[in-house]
Residue, then its C-alpha position, 0 to 999 in steps of 0.5 A: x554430515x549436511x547440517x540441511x540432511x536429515x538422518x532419513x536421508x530427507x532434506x530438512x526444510x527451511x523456515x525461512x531461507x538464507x538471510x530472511x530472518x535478518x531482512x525481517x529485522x531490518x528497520x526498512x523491508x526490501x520489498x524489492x527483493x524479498x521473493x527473489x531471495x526466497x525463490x534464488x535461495x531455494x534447492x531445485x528439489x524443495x520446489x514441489x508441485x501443490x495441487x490447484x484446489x489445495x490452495x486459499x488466499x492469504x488472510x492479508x492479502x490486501x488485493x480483492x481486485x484483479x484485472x481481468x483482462x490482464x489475468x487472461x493474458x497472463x494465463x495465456x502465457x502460462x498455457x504456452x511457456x508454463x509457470x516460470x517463477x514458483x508461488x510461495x507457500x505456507x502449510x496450513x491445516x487444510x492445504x496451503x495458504x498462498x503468501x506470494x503468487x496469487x496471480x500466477x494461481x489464478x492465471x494458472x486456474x483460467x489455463x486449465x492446470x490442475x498444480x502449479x510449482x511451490x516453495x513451502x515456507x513457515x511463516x508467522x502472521x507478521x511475515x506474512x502480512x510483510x510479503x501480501x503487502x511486498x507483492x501487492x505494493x511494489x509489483x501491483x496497481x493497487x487502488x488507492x483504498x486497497x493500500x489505505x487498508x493493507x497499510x492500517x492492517x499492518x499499523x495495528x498488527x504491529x502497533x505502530x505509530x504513522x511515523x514509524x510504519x512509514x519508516x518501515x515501508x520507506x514511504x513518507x509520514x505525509x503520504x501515509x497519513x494522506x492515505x488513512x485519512x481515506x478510509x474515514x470517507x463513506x463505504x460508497x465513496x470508497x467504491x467509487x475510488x476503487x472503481x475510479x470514478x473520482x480521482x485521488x486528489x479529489x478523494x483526498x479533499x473529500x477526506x478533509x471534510x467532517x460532515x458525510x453529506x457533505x462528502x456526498x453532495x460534493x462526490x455526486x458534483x464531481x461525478x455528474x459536473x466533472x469539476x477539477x480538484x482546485x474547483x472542488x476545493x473552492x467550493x469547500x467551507x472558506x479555509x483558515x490560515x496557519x501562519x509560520x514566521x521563519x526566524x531566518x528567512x532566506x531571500x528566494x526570487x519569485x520564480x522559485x516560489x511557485x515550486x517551492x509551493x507545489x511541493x509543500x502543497x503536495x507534501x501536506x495535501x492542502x494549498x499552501x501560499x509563500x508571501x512577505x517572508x511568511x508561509x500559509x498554511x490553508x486547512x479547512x476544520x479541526x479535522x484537517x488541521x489535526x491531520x496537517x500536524x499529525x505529518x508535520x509532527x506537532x503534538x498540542x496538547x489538550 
């Protein structure tokens, strides 16, 4: 007998589908593959219609903003070819929680259908956070607070530390915590980040500094004067300097100095400056400077 046949005849249903646990168990998610291999290993006959009105979104869907006119465009299509991938699903008391495809419902909604194609999958909490965020951090422009926060969502759900969700999300230690640290900023800063009204490097400079009115008087220069970041930091408290002696200087022609310091500058989020066999490290308080050694994973003790 079928082992995935019920003795009523009824095909039983999967928790998860094939592999799935073990991709769950994998240090690094695929993020890239984890719907295909949901949808690749479902039946034909385990994808059921769910009604429209049935359906919520999930809890740890990081994504509140959705582009309006691209849901139009999508919804247009929808109308024309209909639903060409299924959503995934997950029972809940009072109909379903949406796990991946929120899109795709609410295109589904602006076409005037009343039920779109579904897998019904059991998920726990953990993995439904990991597949909100799959659809989220790979196939959508999330702004930059949106990810800050399914990022910290994920870190404490998990409790782990930067360098290890970093390593589960295959991102670097230094752009995780570049990213938390905009989440320390004024709710009305995060706005203007979410609506673009400042830039990310701009952000990130903002996100150095301790004093909030300072944050403002400097977002309201930047929004009303239309300053670079490399003005915004000039007009930030003059920087202090860390200093780093290599043992083992390697002789590297001027040329190759101005990229190196790119990168480097890049990687921390602050200016840095290679000169004499040495390398400076700009940052500008205490805060900034726990942070530069938060990604350079230094521990001090106090």
């Amino acid at each position: 007998m079928d082992n995935n046949i019920s003795e009523s005849g009824i095909p039983k249903r999967r928790a998860l589908g094939k592999g799935l646990e073990e991709l769950f168990n994998n240090e690094i998610l695929d993020y890239s593959t984890v719907e295909e291999k949901i949808v690749d290993s479902t039946p034909k006959d385990e994808i059921v219609n769910v009604p429209l009105n049935e359906l919520r979104s999930n809890p740890y869907q990081p994504r509140k903003i959705f582009d309006q006119e691209a849901l139009e465009e999508l919804a247009s299509s929808i109308k024309e070819h209909g639903v060409f991938q299924p959503i995934i699903v997950k029972k809940s008391i009072k109909g379903y929680e949406i796990i991946a495809g929120e899109r795709r419902v609410k295109a589904s909604e602006l076409a005037g259908l009343t039920e779109i194609p579904a897998i019904i999958r059991d998920f726990n909490d953990t993995q439904m956070m990991e597949i909100a965020l799959l659809e989220n951090l790979q196939r959508e422009d999330l702004t930059a607070i949106e990810e800050a926060q399914a990022y910290k969502k994920l870190k404490e759900t998990l409790d782990l530390t930067q360098e290890e969700l970093a390593k589960r999300l295959g991102k670097s230690r230094s752009h995780i915590t570049n990213m938390l640290g905009l989440l320390n900023l004024p709710e009305n800063i995060q706005e203007d980040i979410n609506s673009k009204k400042i830039s990310m490097g701009h952000a990130r400079v903002l996100s150095k500094l301790d004093s909030e009115e300072q944050q403002n008087e400097l977002e309201d220069i930047i929004i009303n004067k239309g300053i670079s970041v490399r003005e915004l930091e000039n007009l930030t408290q003059e920087p202090q300097i860390i200093k780093v002696h290599p043992q083992k200087p390697k002789v590297v022609k001027n040329n190759e100095y101005s990229y190196l310091q790119n990168e480097l500058s890049e990687k921390l989020g602050t200016k840095v400056v290679i000169k004499k066999n040495k390398i400076e490290i700009s940052f500008v308080n205490d805060k900034d400077l726990s942070r530069l050694l938060e990604i350079m994973n230094i521990e001090v003790d106090k």
